[in-house]
N, C-alpha and C positions, 0 to 999 in steps of 0.2 A: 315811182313805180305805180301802174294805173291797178286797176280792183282786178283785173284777167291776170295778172301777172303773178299779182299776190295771193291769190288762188292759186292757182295753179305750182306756185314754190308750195303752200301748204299740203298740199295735195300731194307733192311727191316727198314731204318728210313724212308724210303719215304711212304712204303705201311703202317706205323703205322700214318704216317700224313694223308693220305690220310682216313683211318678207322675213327679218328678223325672229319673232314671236310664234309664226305658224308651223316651222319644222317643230320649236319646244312643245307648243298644245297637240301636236295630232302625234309624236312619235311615239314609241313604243316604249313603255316603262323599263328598265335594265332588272335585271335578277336580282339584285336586293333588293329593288323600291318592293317589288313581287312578292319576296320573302314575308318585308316586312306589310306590308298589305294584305298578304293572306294569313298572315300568323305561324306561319309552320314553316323548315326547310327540310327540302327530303333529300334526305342521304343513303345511298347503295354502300351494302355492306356482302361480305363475303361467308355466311352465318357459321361454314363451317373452319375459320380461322382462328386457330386457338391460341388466346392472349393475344389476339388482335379483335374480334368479332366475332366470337363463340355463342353459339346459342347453346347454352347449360342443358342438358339431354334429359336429364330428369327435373328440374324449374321450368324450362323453355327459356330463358331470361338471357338476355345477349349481355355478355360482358366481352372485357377487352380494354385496353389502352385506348384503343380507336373510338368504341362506344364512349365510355368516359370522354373524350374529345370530343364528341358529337354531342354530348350533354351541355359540354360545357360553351360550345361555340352556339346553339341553340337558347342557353343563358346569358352567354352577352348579347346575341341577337333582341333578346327578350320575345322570343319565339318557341314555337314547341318542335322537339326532332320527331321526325317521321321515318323509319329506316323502312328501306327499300332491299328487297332481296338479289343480289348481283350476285357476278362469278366474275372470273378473272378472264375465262371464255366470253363471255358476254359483256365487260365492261366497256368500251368504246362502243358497242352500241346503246346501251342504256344512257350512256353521259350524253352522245350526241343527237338520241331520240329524247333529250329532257324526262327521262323516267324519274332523273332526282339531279339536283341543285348542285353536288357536288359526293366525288366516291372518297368514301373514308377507310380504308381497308388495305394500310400497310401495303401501298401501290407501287412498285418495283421503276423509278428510273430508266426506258430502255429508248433508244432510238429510234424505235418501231412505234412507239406507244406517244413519243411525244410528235409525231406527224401527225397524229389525232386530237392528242387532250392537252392541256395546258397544264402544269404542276407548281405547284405552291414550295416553297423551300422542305427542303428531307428533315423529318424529325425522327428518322433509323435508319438505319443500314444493318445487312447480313451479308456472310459468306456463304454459300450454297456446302448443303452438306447432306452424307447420302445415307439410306435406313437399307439394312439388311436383314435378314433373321437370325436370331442368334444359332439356328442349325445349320447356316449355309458352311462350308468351307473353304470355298473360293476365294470371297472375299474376306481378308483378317486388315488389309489397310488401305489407306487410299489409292498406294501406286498398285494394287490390284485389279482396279476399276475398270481402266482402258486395256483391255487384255484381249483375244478374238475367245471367243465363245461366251462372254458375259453378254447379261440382256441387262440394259439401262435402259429403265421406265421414266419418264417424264409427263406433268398432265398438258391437256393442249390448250395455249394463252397462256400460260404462265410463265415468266421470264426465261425458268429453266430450257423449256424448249430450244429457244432461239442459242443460247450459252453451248449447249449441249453438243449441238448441233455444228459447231463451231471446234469445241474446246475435243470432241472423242474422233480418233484415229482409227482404233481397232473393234472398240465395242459397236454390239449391236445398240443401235435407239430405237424403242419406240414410243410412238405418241398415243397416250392414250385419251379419251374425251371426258372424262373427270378424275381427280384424286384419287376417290373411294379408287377406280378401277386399277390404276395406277399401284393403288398398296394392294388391292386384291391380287394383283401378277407375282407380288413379290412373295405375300404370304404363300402361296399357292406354289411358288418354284417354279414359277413359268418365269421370273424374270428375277433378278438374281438382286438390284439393287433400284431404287428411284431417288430422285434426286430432289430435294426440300431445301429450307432454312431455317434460320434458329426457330423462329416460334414455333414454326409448323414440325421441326424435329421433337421439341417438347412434348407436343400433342402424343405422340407416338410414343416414347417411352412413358408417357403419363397413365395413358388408357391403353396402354396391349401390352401381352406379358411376351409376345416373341419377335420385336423390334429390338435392333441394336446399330447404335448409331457408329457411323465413321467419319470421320473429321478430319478433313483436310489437311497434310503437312506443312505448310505453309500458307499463305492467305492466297485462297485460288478465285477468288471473282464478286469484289465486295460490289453489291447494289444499294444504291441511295433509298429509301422507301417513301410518300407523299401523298399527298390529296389530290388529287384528279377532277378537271372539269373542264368543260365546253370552253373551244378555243374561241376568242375573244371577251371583249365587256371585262374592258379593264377595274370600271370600279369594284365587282363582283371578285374579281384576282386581287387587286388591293386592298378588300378586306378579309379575304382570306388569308394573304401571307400575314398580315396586323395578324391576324390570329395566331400563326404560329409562331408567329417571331411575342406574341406576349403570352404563352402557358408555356413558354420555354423561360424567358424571363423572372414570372412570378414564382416558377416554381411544379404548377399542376403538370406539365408533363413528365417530369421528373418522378413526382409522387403517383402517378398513373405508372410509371414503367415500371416503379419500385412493387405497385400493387399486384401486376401481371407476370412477373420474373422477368426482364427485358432489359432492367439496368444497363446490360453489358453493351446492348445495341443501340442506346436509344440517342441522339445527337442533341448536345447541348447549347451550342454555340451557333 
């Protein structure tokens, strides 16, 4: 083999190394390296979810199941949590505009929601269940609900919509564009009942003296609940399910749900 030859074999093992190495130096970091590069993960929370993401009215101080979660996946990051303020209105686009790293706020399972986000395993589930005032007399139990002249209040983005909309024959529905507005209809007797879940039922008989809750005759539409994030960037999804498949494990989710009253819904396994 003369010196042109041997050259030129050199030449082309080096430029096929090189083809090799250049996608790795110029591409784009994946959302961990990120995380952990910048020190911080930011998480979208839903502030007024109570015993999921509650902002404490007189501390200001966010507690929750969820928070707790986000402390502690921030801990084994060995990074700091930055909560980010979302709604359930708003979540698909915060996640897919990067406002935060991933949503931590008791995120409902639904078919509609995962053609957008990508979901890490369910660490809850709820049955949907509905708040009336204790003056109404219309409604005394569930199969009163679906009746013509009842007003069923639901807020809009939130699972219930889509369910509702689905599951009511006779009743009126309406949508309304936040919560608050949603219990203001009912308080008020413009709308007769709305329709929540366990934690968010809590809330209500927690802080108001004329909610009264109705509970389903049998199990009427149990939702998975999960962490929510930007579809793709596998390694960023496989250390998030790691995460939930090990504070389920050890233990901390357990003793997070036991801290929040949630026991009843929170998944083990």
């Amino acid at each position: 083999m003369n010196f042109c030859k041997v050259f030129f074999v050199y030449m082309a093992i080096f430029l096929s190394g090189i083809s090799l190495w250049v996608p790795l130096l110029f591409s784009e970091p994946g959302r961990l390296d990120h995380i952990r590069q910048s020190g911080e993960v930011k998480i979208c929370v839903w502030p007024d979810y109570y015993s999921i993401s509650y902002r404490n009215p007189k501390t200001r101080e966010l507690i929750g199941i969820d928070v707790d979660m986000a402390h502690e996946l921030a801990k084994d990051l060995e990074v700091k949590p930055v909560f980010v303020e979302s709604s359930f209105a708003t979540l698909i686009e915060d996640v897919q505009n990067d406002r935060c790293d991933i949503a931590m706020f008791g995120i409902g399972i639904t078919p509609s929601r995962q053609k957008h986000l990508r979901f890490t395993e369910p660490h809850l589930k709820s049955d949907i269940y509905a708040i009336t005032t204790r003056s109404n007399r219309i409604i005394q139990s569930w199969k009163d609900i679906d009746h013509p002249d009842v007003v069923v209040a639901v807020a809009r983005g939130t699972l219930h919509e889509k369910v509702m909309q689905r599951k009511l024959s006779h009743a009126e529905l309406i949508i309304l564009d936040t919560p608050h507005a949603r219990e203001q209809e009912v308080e008020s007797g413009r709308a007769d009942v709305f329709m929540t879940d366990y934690p968010y039922s809590r809330k209500m008989l927690a802080t108001t003296d004329w909610a009264r809750l109705v509970k389903p005759d049998s199990v009427y539409h149990i939702t998975p609940y999960a962490y929510a994030m930007k579809q793709g960037d596998d390694p960023w999804y496989r250390a998030m399910t790691d995460f939930v498949r090990r504070v389920k494990a050890d233990g901390r989710l357990v003793k997070a749900a036991q801290r929040h009253g949630l026991e009843p819904i929170v998944i083990t396994d």
